[in-house]
C-alpha positions as CSV (number, residue, x, y, z in Angstrom):
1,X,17.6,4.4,22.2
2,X,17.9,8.0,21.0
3,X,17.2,7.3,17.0
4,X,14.4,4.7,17.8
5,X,12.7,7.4,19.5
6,X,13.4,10.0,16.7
7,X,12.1,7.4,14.5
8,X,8.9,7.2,16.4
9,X,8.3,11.2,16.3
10,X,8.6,11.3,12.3
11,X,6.2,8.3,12.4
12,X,4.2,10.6,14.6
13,X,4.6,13.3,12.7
14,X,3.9,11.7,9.7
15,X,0.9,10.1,10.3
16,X,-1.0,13.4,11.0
17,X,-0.8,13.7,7.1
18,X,-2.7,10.5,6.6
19,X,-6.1,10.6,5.4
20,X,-8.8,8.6,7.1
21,X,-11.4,9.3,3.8
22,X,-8.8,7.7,1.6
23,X,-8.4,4.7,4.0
24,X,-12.0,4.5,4.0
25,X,-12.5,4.7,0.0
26,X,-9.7,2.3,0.1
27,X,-11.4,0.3,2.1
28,X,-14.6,0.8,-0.1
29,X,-12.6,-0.2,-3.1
30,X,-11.2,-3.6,-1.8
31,X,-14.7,-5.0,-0.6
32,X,-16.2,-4.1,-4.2
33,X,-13.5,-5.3,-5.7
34,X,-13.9,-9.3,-7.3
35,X,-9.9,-9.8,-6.6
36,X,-7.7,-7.4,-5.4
37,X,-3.6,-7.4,-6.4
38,X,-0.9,-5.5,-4.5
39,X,2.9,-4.5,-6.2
40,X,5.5,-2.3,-5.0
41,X,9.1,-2.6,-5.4
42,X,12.3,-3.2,-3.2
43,X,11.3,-2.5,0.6
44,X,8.3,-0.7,-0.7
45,X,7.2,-4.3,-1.9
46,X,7.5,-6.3,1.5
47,X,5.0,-3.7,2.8
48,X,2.4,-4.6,0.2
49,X,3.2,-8.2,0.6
50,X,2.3,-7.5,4.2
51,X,-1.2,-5.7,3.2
52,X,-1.7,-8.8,1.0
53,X,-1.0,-11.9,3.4
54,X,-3.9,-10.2,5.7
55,X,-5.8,-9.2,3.0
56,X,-6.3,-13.3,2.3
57,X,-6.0,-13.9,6.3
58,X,-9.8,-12.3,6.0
59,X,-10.7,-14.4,2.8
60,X,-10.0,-11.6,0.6
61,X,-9.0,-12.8,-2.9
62,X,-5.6,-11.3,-3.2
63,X,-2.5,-11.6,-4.9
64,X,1.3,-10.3,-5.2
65,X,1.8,-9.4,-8.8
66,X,5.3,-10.6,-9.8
67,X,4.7,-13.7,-7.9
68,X,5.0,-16.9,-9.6
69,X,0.8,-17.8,-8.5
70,X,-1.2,-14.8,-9.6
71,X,-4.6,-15.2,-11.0
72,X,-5.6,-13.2,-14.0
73,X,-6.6,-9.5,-14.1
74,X,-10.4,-8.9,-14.8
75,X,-12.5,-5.8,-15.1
76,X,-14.2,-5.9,-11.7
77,X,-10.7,-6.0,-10.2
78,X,-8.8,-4.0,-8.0
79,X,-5.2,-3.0,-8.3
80,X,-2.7,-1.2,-5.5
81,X,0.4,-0.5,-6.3
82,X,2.7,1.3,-3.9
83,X,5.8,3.5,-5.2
84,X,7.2,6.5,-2.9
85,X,8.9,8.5,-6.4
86,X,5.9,7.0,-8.7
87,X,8.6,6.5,-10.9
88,X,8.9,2.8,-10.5
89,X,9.2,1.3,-13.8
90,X,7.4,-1.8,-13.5
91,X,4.3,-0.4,-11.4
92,X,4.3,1.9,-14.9
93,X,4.2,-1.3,-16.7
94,X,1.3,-3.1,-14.4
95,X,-1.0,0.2,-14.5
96,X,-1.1,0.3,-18.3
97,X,-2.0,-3.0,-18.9
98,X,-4.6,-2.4,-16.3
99,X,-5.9,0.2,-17.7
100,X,-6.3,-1.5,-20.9
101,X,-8.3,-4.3,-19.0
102,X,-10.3,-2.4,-16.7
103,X,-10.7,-2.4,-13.1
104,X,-9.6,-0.1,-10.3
105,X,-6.2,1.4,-10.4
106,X,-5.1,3.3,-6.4
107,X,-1.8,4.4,-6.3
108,X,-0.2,4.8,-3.0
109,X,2.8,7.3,-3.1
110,X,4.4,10.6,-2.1
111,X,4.2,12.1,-5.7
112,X,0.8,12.6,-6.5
113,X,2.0,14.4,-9.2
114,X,4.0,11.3,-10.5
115,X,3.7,9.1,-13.6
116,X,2.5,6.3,-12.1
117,X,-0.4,8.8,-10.3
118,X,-1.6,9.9,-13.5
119,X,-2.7,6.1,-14.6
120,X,-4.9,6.0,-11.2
121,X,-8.4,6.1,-10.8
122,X,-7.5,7.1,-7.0
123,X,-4.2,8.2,-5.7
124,X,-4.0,8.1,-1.8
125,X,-0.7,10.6,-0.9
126,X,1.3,8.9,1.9
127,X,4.1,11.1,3.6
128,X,7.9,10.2,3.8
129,X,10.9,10.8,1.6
130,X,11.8,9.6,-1.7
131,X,15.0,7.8,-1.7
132,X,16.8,10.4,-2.5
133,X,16.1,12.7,-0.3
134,X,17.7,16.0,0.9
135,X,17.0,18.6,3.5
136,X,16.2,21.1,0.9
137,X,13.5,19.0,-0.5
138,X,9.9,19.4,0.2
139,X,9.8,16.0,1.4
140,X,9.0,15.3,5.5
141,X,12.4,15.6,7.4
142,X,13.8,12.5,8.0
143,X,17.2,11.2,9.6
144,X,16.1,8.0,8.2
145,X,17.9,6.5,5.1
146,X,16.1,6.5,1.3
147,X,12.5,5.5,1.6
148,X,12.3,4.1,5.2
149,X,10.3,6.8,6.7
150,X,7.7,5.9,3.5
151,X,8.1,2.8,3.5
152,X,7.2,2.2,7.3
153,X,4.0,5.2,6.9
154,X,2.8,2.5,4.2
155,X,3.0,-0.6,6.6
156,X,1.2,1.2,9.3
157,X,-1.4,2.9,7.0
158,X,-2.1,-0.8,5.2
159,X,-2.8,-1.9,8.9
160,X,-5.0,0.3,9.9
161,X,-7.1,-0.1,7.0
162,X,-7.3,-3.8,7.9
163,X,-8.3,-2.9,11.1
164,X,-11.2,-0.9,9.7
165,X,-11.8,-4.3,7.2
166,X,-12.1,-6.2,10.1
167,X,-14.4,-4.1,12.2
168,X,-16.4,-3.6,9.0
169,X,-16.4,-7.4,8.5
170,X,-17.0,-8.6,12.5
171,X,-13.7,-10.3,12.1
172,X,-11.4,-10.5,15.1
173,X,-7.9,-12.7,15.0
174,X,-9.0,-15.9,16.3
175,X,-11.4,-15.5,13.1
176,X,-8.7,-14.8,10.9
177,X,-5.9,-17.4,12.0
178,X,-8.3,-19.7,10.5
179,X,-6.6,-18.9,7.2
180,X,-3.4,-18.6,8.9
181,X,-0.5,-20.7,6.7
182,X,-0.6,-24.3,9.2
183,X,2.2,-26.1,7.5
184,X,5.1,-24.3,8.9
């Protein structure tokens, strides 16, 4: 398949832009962190979902903000919300009232620049395109509609940093199915 394969050389590509000392302070951040909460929106969101169902796999307290069970937000918290533009309205929303509480605010996005970025206490920079991208932007090329090249750099990057939690934490699968949902 000629565009799966084109697909997998912008992942490729893309991923050389990834830091590994922003995984690892990410990584810092979450086992400091008393509960850790995860928002994004659209697609953008089902990837953070993602990070946060393995999050809890490993016994990490985590939630989905927006999500009708969400425990409350405390000072020794941790909150990662994931926007490509760091435009997204409601992230906006979640980081100020953060920030009024306390805690740790990491923004994950391709606008470090962004609004949402300038309410962080850490931004990690991921690559891909905003949704609207065009050739002439300064965005990574990408044959890919709207935000799918981000949106699938996010996925990969949440995974590798549970890779890293798990290594850190001598966790392997059979460990972690243990928290795996049984009732299905």
């Amino acid at each position: 398949m000629e565009n799966f394969n084109i697909i997998l050389a912008e992942l490729s590509a893309a991923g050389k832009e990834l830091s590994q000392a922003d995984a690892d302070r990410l990584l810092q951040h979450i086992q400091k962190a008393k509960k850790v909460f995860v928002a994004g929106a659209g697609r953008t969101g089902f990837m953070s979902k993602s990070f946060c169902m393995r999050l809890m796999h490993m016994g990490v307290d985590s939630y989905v903000l927006g999500e009708t069970v969400v425990s409350n937000f405390e000072a020794q918290d941790l909150i990662i919300l994931a926007s490509g533009s760091g435009e997204t309205q409601s992230l906006i929303s979640y980081a100020n009232k953060a920030k009024t509480i306390g805690g740790t605010i990491i923004v994950v996005t391709i606008k470090p620049e962004s609004s949402l970025a300038k309410l962080a206490d850490f931004v990690i920079k991921m690559p891909g395109a905003v949704k609207d991208y065009s050739p002439s932007s300064k965005d990574i090329p990408t044959i890919q509609p709207m935000g799918s090249l981000f949106e699938q750099c996010l996925l990969l990057f949440y995974d590798a940093v549970i890779l890293d939690l798990m290594a850190k934490n001598n966790l392997d699968s059979t460990k972690m199915y243990g928290k795996h949902a049984n009732l299905e």
